[in-house]
C-alpha positions in Angstrom: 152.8 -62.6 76.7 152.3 -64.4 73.2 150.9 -60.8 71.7 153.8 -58.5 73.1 156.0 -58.8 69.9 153.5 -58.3 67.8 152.0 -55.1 69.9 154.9 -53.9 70.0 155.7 -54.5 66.1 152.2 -53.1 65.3 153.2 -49.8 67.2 156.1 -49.3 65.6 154.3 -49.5 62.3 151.9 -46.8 63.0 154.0 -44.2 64.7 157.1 -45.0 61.6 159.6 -46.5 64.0 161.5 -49.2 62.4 161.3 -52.3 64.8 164.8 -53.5 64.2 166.0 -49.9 65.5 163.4 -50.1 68.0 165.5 -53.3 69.3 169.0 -51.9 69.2 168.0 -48.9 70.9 167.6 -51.2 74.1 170.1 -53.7 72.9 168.1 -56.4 73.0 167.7 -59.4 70.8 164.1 -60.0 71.5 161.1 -58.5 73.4 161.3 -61.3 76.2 164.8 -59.4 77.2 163.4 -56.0 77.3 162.3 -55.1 81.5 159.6 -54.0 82.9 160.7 -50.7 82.9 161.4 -50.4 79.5 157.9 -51.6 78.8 156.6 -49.6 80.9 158.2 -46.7 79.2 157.0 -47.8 75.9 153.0 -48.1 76.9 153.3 -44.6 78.3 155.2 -43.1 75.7 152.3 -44.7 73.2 149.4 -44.2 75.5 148.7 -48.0 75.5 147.5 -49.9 78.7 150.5 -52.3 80.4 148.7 -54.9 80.4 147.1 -54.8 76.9 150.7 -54.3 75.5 151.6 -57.1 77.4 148.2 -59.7 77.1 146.1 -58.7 74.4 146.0 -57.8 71.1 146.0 -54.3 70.0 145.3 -54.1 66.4 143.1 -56.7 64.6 144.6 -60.0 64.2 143.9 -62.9 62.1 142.2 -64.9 64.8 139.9 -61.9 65.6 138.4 -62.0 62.2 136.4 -64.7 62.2 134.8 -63.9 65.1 134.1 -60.5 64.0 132.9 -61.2 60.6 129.8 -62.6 62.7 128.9 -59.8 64.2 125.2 -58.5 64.1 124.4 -57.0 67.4 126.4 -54.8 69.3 125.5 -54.7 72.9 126.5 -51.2 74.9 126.6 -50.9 78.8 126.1 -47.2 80.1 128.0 -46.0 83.0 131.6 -46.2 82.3 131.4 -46.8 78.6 129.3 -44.7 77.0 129.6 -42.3 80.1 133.0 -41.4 82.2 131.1 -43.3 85.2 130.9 -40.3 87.1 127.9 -39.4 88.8 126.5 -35.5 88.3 123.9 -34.0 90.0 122.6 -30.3 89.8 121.3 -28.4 92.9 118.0 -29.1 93.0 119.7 -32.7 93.0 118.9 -34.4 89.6 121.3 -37.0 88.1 122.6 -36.1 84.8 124.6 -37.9 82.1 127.8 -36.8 80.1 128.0 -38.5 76.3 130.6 -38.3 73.9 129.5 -37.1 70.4 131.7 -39.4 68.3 130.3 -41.9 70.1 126.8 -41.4 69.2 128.0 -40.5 65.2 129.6 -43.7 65.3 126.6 -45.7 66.9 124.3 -43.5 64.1 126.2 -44.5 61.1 127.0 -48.4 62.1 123.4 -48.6 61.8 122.8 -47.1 59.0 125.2 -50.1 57.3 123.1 -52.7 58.9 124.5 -53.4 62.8 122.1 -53.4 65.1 122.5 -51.8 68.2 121.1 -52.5 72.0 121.3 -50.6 75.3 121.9 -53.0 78.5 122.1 -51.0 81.3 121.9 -51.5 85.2 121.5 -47.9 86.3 118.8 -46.6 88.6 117.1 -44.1 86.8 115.8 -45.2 83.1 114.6 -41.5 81.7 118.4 -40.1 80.3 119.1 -43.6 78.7 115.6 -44.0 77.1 116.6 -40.3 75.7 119.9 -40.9 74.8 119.0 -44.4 72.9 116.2 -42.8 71.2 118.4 -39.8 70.0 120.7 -42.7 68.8 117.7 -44.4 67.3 118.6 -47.7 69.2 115.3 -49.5 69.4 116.5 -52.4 72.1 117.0 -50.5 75.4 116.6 -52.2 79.1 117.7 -50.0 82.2 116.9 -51.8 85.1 117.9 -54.5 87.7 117.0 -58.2 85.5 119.9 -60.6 85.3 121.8 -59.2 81.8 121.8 -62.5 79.7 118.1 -62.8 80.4 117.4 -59.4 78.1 120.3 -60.6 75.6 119.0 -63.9 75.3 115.0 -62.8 74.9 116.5 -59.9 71.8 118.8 -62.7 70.8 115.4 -64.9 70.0 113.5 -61.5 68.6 116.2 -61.2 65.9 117.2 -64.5 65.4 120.7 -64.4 66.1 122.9 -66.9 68.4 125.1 -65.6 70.8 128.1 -65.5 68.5 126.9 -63.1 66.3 126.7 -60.5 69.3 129.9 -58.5 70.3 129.4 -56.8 73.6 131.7 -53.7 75.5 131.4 -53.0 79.3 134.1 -52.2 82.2 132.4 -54.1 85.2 131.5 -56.8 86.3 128.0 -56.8 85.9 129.1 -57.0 82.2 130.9 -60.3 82.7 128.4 -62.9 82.0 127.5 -61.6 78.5 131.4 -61.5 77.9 131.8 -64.4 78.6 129.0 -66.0 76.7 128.9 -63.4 73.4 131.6 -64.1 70.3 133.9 -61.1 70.8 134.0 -58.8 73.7 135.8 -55.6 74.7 136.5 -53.1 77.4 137.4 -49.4 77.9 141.1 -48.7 79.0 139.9 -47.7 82.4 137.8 -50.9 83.0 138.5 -53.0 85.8 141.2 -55.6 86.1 138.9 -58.8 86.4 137.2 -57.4 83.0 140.8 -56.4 80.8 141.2 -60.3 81.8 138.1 -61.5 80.6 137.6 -59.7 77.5 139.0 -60.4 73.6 140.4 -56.6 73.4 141.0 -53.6 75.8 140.7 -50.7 73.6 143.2 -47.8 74.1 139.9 -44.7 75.1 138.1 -44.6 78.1 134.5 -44.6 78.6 133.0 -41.9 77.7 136.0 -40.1 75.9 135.4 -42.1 72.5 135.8 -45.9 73.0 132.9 -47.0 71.4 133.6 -44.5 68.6 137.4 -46.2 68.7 135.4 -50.0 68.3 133.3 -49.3 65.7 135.7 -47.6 63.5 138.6 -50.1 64.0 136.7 -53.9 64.5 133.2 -53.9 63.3 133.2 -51.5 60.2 135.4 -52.4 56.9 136.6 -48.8 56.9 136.5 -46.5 59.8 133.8 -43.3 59.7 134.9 -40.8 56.8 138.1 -42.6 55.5 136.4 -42.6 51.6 135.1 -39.4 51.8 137.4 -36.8 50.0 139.2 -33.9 52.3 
């Protein structure tokens, strides 16, 4: 649990709670005394994941810089990230696709400041994606059943990047060989276990309620969407 003090100290930061308080309240001397229940308590009552408080690093660190500083292409899976996973139909039995708008502003204007942007998708039916990504104006876009790292790889050669300049977010694991193999990686908050393991972050939205909006602003952009423009 070597990021749970400093989670914890990071959380206290943003809601104004000072940390020393924080401790006496549960009159504790350190974070390794406070139980499960208390921690518990605390994720809830900040609408963090358990296991993120507990495992991974919440707010950027130092050793996450470096690796995002790199950062060229940004690879998004679908279902269950830039959707809510769930599968619609209407009654003459079409699928259909829910996306979140701040998602797509975000995806929009990271582009706009030079990040490219790529669609990697295993889903059956290519037509709503190819929409979506071209709404987005994403111009790399695969829907379809090829191993995932074969696609990254051939757009990795197109562009001329290696595989450290690529961050990737998905929340199965289909997803897990380009996590494993890209230089930062991240996940939804309602990803599965095996992934919240395997990846750098878990960020604090699920898929499709603004996660990718939440990654953009707070990892790969110097300043999230909007924060120089005047009120």
């Amino acid at each position: 649990m070597q990021f749970l003090e400093q989670n914890i100290k990071g959380l206290c930061t943003k809601f104004g709670v000072d940390f020393n308080q924080f401790m006496a309240d549960f009159q504790v001397d350190s974070v390794g005394e406070l139980t499960m229940i208390d921690l518990e308590a605390f994720a809830e009552e900040n609408e963090v994941d358990l296991y993120s408080l507990l495992y991974k690093p919440l707010f950027v660190l130092d050793h996450l810089k470096p690796l995002l500083a790199k950062i060229k292409l940004l690879i998004l899976d679908v279902d269950g990230v830039l959707t809510d996973a769930g599968m619609y139909y209407t009654e003459s039995g079409d699928q259909v696709k829910k996306y979140n708008s701040k998602d797509g502003m975000a995806i929009l204007e990271a582009q706009k400041q030079g990040l490219q942007i790529g669609i990697i998708s295993s889903a059956f039916v290519d037509k709503m994606v190819i929409n979506r990504a071209n709404t987005l104006r994403i111009k790399y876009v695969y829907v379809g059943r090829e191993p995932k790292m074969d696609i990254l790889n051939q757009w990795c050669t197109d562009l001329g990047l290696t595989l450290d300049q690529v961050a990737m977010i998905g929340d199965d694991i289909n997803d897990l060989p380009i996590m494993e193999a890209v230089g930062f990686s991240c996940c939804p908050a309602d990803a599965v276990q095996v992934v919240k393991h395997t990846v750098d972050v878990v960020l604090n939205l699920k898929g499709g309620k603004g996660c990718v909006r939440e990654l953009i602003d707070n990892y790969l952009l110097e300043q999230p969407l909007g924060s120089s423009q005047k009120n």
